[in-house]
MIDOSE-1310 file (N, C-alpha, C; in nm, 2 decimals, decimal comma, always signed):
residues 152
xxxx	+5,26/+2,66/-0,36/+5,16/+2,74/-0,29/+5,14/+2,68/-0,15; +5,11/+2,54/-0,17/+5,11/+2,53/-0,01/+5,19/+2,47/+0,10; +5,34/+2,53/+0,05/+5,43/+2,57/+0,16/+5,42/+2,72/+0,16; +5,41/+2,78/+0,10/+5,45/+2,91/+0,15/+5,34/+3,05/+0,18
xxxx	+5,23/+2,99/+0,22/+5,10/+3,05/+0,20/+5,00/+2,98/+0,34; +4,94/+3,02/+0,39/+4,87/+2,98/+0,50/+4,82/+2,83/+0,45; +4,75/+2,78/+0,62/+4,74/+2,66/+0,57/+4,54/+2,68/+0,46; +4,54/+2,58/+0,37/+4,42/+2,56/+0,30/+4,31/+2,61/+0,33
xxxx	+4,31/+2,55/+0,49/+4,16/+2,58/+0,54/+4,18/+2,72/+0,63; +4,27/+2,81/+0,57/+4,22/+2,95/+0,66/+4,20/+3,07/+0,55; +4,18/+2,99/+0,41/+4,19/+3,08/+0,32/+4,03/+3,08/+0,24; +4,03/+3,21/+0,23/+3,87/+3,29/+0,13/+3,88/+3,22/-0,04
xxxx	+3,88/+3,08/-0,07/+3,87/+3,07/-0,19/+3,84/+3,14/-0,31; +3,69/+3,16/-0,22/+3,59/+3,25/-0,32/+3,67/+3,37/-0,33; +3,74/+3,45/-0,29/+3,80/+3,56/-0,28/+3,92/+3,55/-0,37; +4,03/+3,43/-0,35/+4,12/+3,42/-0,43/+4,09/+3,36/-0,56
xxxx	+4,02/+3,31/-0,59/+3,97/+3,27/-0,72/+3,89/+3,34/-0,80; +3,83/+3,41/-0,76/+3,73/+3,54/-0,76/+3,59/+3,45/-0,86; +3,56/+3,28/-0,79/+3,45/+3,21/-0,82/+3,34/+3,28/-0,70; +3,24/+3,28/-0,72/+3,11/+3,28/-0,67/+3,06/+3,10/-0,61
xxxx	+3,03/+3,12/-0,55/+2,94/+2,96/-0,54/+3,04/+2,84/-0,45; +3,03/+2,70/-0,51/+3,07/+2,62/-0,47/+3,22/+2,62/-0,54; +3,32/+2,57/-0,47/+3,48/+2,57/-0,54/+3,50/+2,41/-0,49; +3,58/+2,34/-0,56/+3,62/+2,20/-0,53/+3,78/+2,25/-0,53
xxxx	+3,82/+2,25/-0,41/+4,01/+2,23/-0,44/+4,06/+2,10/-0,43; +4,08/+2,08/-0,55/+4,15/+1,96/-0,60/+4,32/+1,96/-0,57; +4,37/+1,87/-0,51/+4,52/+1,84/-0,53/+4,58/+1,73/-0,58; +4,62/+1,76/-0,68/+4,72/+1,60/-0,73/+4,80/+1,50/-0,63
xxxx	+4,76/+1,41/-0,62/+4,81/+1,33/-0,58/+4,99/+1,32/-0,59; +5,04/+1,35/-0,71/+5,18/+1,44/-0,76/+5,20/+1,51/-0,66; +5,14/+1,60/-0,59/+5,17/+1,73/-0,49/+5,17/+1,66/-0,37; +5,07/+1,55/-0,32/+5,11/+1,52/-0,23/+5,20/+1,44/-0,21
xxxx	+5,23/+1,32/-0,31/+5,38/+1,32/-0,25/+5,50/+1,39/-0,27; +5,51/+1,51/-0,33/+5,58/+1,58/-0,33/+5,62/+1,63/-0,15; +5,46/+1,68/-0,09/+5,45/+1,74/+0,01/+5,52/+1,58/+0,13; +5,48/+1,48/+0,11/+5,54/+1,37/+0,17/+5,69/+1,35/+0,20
xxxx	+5,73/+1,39/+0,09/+5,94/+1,39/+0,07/+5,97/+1,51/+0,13; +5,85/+1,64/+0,13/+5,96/+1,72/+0,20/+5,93/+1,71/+0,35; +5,87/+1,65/+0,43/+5,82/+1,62/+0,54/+5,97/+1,54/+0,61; +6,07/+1,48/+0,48/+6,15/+1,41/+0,59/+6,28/+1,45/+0,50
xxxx	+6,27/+1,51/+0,36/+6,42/+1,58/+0,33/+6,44/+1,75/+0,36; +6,54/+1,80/+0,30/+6,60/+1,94/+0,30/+6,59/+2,01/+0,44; +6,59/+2,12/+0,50/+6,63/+2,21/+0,56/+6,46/+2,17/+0,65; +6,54/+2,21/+0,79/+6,40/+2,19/+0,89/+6,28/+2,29/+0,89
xxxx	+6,32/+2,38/+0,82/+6,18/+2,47/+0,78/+6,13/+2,41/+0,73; +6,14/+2,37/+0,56/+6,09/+2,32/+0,47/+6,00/+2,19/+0,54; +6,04/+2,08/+0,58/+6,03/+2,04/+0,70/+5,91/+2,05/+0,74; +5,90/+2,17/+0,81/+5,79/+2,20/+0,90/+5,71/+2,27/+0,81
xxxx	+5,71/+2,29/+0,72/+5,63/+2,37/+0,66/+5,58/+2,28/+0,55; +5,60/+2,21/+0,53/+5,53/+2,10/+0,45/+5,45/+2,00/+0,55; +5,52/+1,96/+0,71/+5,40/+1,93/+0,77/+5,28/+2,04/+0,79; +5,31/+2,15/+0,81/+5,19/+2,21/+0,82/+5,05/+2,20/+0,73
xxxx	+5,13/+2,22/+0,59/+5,09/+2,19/+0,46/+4,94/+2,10/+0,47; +5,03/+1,98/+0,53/+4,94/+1,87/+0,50/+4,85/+1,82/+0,64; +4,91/+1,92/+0,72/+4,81/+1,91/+0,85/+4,64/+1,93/+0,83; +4,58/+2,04/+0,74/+4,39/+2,01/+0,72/+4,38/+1,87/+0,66
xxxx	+4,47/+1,82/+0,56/+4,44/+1,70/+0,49/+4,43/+1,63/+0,56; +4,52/+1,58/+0,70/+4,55/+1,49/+0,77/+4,40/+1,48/+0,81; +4,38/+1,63/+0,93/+4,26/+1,59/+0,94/+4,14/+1,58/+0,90; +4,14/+1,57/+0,81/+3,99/+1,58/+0,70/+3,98/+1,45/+0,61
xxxx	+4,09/+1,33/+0,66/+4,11/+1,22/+0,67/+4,01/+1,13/+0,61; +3,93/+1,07/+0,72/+3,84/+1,04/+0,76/+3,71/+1,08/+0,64; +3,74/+1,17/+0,65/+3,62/+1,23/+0,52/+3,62/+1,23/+0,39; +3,79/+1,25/+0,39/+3,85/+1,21/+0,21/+3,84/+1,02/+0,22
xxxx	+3,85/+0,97/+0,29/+3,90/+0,80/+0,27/+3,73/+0,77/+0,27; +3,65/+0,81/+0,32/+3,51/+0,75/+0,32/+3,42/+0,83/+0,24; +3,42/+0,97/+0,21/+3,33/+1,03/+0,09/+3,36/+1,08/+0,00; +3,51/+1,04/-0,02/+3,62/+1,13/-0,17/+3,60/+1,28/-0,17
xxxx	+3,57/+1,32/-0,05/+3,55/+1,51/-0,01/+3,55/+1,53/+0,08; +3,63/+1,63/+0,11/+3,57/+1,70/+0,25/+3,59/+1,87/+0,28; +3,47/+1,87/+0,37/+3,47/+2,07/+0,40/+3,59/+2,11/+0,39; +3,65/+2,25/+0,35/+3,71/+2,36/+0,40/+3,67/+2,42/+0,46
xxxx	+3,55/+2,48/+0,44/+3,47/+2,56/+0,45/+3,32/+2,58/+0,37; +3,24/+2,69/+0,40/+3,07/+2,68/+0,38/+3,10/+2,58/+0,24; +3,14/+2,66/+0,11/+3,10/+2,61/-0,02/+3,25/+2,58/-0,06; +3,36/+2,52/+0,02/+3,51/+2,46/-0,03/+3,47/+2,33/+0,02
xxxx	+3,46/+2,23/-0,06/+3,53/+2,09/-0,03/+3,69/+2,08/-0,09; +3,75/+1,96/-0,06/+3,88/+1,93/-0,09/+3,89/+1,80/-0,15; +3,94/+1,79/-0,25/+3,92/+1,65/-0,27/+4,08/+1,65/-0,35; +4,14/+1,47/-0,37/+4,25/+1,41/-0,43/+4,23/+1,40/-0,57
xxxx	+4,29/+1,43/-0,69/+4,29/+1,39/-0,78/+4,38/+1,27/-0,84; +4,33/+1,17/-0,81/+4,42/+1,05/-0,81/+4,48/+0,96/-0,96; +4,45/+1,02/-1,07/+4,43/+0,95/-1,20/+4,44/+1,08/-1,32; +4,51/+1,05/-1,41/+4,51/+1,12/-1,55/+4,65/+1,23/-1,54
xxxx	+4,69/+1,25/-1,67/+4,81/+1,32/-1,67/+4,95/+1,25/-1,68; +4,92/+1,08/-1,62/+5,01/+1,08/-1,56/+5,22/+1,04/-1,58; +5,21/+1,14/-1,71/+5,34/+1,07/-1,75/+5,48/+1,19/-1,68; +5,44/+1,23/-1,58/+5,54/+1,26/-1,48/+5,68/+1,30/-1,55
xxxx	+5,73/+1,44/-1,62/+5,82/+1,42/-1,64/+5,89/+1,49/-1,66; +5,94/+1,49/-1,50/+6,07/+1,59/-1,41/+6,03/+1,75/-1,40; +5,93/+1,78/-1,43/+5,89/+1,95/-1,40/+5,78/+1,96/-1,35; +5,75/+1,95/-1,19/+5,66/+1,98/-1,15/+5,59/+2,07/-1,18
xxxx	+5,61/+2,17/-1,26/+5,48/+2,29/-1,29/+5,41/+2,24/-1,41; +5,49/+2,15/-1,49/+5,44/+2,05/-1,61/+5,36/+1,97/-1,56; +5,40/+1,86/-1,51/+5,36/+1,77/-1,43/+5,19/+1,82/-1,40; +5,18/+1,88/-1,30/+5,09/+1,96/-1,20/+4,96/+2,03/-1,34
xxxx	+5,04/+2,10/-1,44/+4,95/+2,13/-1,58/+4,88/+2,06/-1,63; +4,91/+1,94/-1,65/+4,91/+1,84/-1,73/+4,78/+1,79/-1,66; +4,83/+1,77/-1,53/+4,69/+1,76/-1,42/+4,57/+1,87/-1,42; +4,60/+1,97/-1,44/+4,52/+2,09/-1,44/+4,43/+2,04/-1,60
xxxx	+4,51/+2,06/-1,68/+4,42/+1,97/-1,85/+4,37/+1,88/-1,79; +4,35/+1,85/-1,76/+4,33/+1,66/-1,76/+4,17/+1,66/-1,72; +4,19/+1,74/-1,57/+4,06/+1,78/-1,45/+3,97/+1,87/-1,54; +4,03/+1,94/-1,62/+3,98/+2,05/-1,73/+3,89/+1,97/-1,78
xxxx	+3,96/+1,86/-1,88/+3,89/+1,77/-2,00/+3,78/+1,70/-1,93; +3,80/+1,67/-1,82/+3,69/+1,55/-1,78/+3,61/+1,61/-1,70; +3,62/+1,72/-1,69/+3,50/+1,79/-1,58/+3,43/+1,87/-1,64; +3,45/+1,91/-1,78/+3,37/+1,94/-1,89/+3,33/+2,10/-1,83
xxxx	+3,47/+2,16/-1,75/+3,48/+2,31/-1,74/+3,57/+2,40/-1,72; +3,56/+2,51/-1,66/+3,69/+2,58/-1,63/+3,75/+2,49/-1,52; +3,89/+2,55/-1,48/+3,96/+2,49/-1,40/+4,10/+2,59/-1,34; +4,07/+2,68/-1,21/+4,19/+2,79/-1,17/+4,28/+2,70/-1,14
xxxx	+4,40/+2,73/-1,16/+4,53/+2,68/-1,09/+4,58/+2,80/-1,02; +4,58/+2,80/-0,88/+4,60/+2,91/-0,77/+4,77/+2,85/-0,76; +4,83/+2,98/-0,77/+4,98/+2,99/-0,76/+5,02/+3,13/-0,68; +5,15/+3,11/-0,66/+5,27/+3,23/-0,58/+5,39/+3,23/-0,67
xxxx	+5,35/+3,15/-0,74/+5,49/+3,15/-0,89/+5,49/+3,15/-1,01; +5,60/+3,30/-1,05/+5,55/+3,39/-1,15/+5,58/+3,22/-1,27; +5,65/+3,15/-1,28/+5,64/+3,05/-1,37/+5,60/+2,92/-1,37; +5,52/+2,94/-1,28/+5,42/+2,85/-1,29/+5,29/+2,92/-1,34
xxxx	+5,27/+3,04/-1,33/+5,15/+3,12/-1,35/+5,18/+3,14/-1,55; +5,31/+3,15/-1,57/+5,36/+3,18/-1,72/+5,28/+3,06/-1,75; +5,35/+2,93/-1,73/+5,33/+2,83/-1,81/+5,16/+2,77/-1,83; +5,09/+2,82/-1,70/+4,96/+2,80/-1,70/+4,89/+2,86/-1,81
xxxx	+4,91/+3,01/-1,81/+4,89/+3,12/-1,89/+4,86/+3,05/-2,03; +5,03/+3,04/-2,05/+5,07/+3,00/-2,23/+4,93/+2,88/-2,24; +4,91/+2,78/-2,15/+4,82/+2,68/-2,19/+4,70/+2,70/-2,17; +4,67/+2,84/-2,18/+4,50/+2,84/-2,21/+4,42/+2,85/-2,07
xxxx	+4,49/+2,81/-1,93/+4,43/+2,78/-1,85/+4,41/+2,91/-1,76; +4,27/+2,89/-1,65/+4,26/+3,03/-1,54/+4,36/+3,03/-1,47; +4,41/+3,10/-1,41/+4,49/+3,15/-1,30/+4,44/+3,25/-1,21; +4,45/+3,17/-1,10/+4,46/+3,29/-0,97/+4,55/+3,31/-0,89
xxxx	+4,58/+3,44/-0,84/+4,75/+3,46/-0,79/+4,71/+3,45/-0,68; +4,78/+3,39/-0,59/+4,79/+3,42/-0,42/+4,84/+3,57/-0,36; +4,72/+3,61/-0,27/+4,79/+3,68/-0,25/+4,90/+3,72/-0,16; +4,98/+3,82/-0,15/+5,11/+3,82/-0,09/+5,07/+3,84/+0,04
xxxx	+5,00/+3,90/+0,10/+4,88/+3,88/+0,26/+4,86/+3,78/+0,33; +4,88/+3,64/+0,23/+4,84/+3,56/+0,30/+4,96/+3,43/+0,27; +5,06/+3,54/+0,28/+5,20/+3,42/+0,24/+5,23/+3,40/+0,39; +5,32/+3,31/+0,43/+5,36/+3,27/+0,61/+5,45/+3,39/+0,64
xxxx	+5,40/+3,40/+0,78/+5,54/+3,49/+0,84/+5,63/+3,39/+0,88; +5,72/+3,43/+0,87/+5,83/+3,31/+0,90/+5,83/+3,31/+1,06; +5,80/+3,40/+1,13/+5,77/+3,35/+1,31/+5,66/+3,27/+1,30; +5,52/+3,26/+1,24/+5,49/+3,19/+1,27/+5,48/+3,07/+1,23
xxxx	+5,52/+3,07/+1,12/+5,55/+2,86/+1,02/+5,63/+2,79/+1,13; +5,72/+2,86/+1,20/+5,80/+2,79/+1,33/+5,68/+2,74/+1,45; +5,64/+2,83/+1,43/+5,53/+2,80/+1,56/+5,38/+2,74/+1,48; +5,39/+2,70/+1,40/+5,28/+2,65/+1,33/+5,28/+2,51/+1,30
xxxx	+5,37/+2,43/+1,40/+5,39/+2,29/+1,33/+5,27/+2,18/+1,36; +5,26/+2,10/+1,33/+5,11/+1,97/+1,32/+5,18/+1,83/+1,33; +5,19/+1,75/+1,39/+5,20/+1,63/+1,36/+5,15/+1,59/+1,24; +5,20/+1,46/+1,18/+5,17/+1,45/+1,08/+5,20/+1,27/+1,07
């Protein structure tokens, strides 16, 4: 989802998730270094479009390293999910699940996993969990992910 979808902070949570109120987007630490390896392997899009990715995190820095959160927006913080799940093994949409239960069990509530893939949204499904679909509106145009790049 977040290669192929606008960057984090230009997106209506409340809208894609269809929560009311305050939303916590949580990312696995799993995803981010995922997002790290593609920053320097495969194809130069990919490339750039994983720096993009990680470009709001970059800068919101500062706010994750000293308050374990920070804005997206009015009622979105962002925060790292650094712990639980963690026996990693070889299927990122598993992997990522596993993380999705985990945040479930210890936060003692629902928990959306926002996707663009129909089998990642299957496997969520089969386990009981919410889903919200990205919408196709707010996937990259490919002119601009080119012109969209961030240091990083």
């Amino acid at each position: 989802m977040l290669l192929h979808f606008q960057r984090i902070d230009h997106i209506d949570w409340q809208h894609v998730t269809g929560v009311q109120g305050a939303i916590r987007f949580v990312i696995p630490v799993l995803v981010l270094d995922e997002l790290d390896e593609k920053r320097y392997t495969g194809s130069q899009e990919v490339r750039k479009r994983a720096r993009t990715a990680l470009a709001p995190i970059n800068e919101r820095l500062a706010d994750l390293e000293t308050q374990g959160y920070a804005a997206l927006e009015a009622e979105t913080t962002l925060e790292f999910l650094l712990a639980g799940g963690g026996r990693q093994r070889g299927n990122a949409d598993s992997d990522i699940l596993d993380q999705a239960e985990f945040l479930k069990h210890i936060a003692g509530r629902d928990v959306t996993v926002v996707t663009g893939d129909h089998g990642m949204r299957a496997r969520a499904v089969a386990r009981g969990l919410t889903v919200g679909t990205m919408p196709q509106g707010l996937a990259r145009n490919q002119d601009e992910a080119k012109d969209e790049v961030y240091a990083s």
